[in-house]
N, CA, C and O of each residue as an XYZ file, in Angstrom:
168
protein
N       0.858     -1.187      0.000
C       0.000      0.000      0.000
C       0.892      1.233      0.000
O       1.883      1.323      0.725
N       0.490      2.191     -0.856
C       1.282      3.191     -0.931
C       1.291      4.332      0.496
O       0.538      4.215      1.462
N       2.125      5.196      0.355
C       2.208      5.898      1.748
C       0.933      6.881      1.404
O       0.203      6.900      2.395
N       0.529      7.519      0.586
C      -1.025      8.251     -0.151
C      -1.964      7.860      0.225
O      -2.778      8.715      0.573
N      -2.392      6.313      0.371
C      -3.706      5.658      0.912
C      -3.828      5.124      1.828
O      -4.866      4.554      2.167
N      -2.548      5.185      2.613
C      -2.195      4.419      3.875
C      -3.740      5.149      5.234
O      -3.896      6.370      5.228
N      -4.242      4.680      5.764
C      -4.907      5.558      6.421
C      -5.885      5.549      5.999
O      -6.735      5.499      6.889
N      -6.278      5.570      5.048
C      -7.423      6.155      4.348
C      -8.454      4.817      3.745
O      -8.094      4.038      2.863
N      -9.691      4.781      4.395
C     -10.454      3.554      3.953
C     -11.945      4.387      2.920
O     -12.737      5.223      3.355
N     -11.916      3.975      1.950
C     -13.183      3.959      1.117
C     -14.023      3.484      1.514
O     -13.804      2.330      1.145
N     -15.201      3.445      2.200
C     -16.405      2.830      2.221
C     -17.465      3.223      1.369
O     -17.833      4.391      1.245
N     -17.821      2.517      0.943
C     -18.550      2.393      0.155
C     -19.412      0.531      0.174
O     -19.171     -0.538      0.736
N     -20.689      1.175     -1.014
C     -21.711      0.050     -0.590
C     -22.767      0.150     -2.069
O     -22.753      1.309     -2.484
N     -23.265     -0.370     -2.554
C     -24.335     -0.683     -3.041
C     -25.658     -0.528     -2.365
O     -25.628     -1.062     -1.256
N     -26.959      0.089     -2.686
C     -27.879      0.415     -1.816
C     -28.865     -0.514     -2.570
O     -28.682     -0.827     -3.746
N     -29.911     -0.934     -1.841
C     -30.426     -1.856     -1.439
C     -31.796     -0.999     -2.137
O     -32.031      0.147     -1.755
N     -32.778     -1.760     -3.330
C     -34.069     -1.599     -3.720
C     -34.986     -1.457     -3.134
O     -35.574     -2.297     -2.452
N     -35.360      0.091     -3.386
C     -36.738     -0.014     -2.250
C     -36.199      1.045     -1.099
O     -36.586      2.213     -1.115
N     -35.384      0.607     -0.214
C     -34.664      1.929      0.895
C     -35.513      3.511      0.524
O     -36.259      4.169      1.249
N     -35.161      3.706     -0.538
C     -35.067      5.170     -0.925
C     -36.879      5.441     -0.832
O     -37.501      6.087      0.010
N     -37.189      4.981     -1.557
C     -38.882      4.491     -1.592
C     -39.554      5.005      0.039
O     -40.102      6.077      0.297
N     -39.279      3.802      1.000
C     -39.426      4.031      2.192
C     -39.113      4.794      3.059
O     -39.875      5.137      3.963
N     -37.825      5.221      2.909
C     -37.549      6.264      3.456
C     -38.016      7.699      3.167
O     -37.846      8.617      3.969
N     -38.580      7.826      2.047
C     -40.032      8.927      1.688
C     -40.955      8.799      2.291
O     -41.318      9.774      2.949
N     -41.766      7.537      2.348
C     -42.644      7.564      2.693
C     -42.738      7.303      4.487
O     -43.784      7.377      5.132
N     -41.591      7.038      4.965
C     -41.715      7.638      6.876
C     -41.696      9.078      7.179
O     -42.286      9.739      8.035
N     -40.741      9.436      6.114
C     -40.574     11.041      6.242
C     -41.980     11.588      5.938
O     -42.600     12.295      6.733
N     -42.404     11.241      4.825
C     -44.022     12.001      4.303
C     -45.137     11.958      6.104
O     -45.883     12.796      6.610
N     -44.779     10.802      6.469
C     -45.407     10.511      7.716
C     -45.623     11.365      8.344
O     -46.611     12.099      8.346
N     -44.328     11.386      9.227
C     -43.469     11.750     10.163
C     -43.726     13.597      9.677
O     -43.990     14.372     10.596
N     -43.640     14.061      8.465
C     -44.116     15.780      8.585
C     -45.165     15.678      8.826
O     -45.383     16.309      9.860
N     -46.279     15.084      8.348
C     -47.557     14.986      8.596
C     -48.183     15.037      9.711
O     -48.858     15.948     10.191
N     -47.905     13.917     10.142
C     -47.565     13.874     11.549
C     -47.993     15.383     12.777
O     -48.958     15.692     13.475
N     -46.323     16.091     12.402
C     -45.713     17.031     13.206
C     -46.991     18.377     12.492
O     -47.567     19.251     13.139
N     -47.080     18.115     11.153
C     -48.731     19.639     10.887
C     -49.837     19.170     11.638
O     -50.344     20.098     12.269
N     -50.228     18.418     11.757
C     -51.765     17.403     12.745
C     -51.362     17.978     13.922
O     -52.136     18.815     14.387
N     -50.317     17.741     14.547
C     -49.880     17.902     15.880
C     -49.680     19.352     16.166
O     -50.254     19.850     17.134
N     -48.695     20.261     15.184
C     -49.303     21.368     15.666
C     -50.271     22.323     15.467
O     -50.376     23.348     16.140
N     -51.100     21.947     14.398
C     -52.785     22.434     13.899
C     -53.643     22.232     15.008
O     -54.745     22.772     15.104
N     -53.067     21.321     15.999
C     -54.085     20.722     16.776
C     -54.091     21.865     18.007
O     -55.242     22.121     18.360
N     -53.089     22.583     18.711
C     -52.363     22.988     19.305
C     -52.436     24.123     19.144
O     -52.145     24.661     20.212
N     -52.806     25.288     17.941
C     -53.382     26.811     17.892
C     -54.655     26.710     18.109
O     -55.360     27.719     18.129
């Protein structure tokens, strides 16, 4: 290994079908959510 990359790790990954999908739709939730909650509350 050269003395340049010594130290230094790449991580990296391939992402997984679907993740991205879901993770919209908790978030879409989850704001929703938080307007209900404070609409409720004025």
């Amino acid at each position: 290994m050269s003395k340049e990359k010594e130290g230094r790790a790449d991580l990296t990954h391939e992402s997984e079908p679907g993740y991205k999908t879901i993770f919209y739709v908790v978030f879409l939730i989850a704001a929703l959510y938080l307007i209900v909650i404070m609409a409720a509350t004025v």
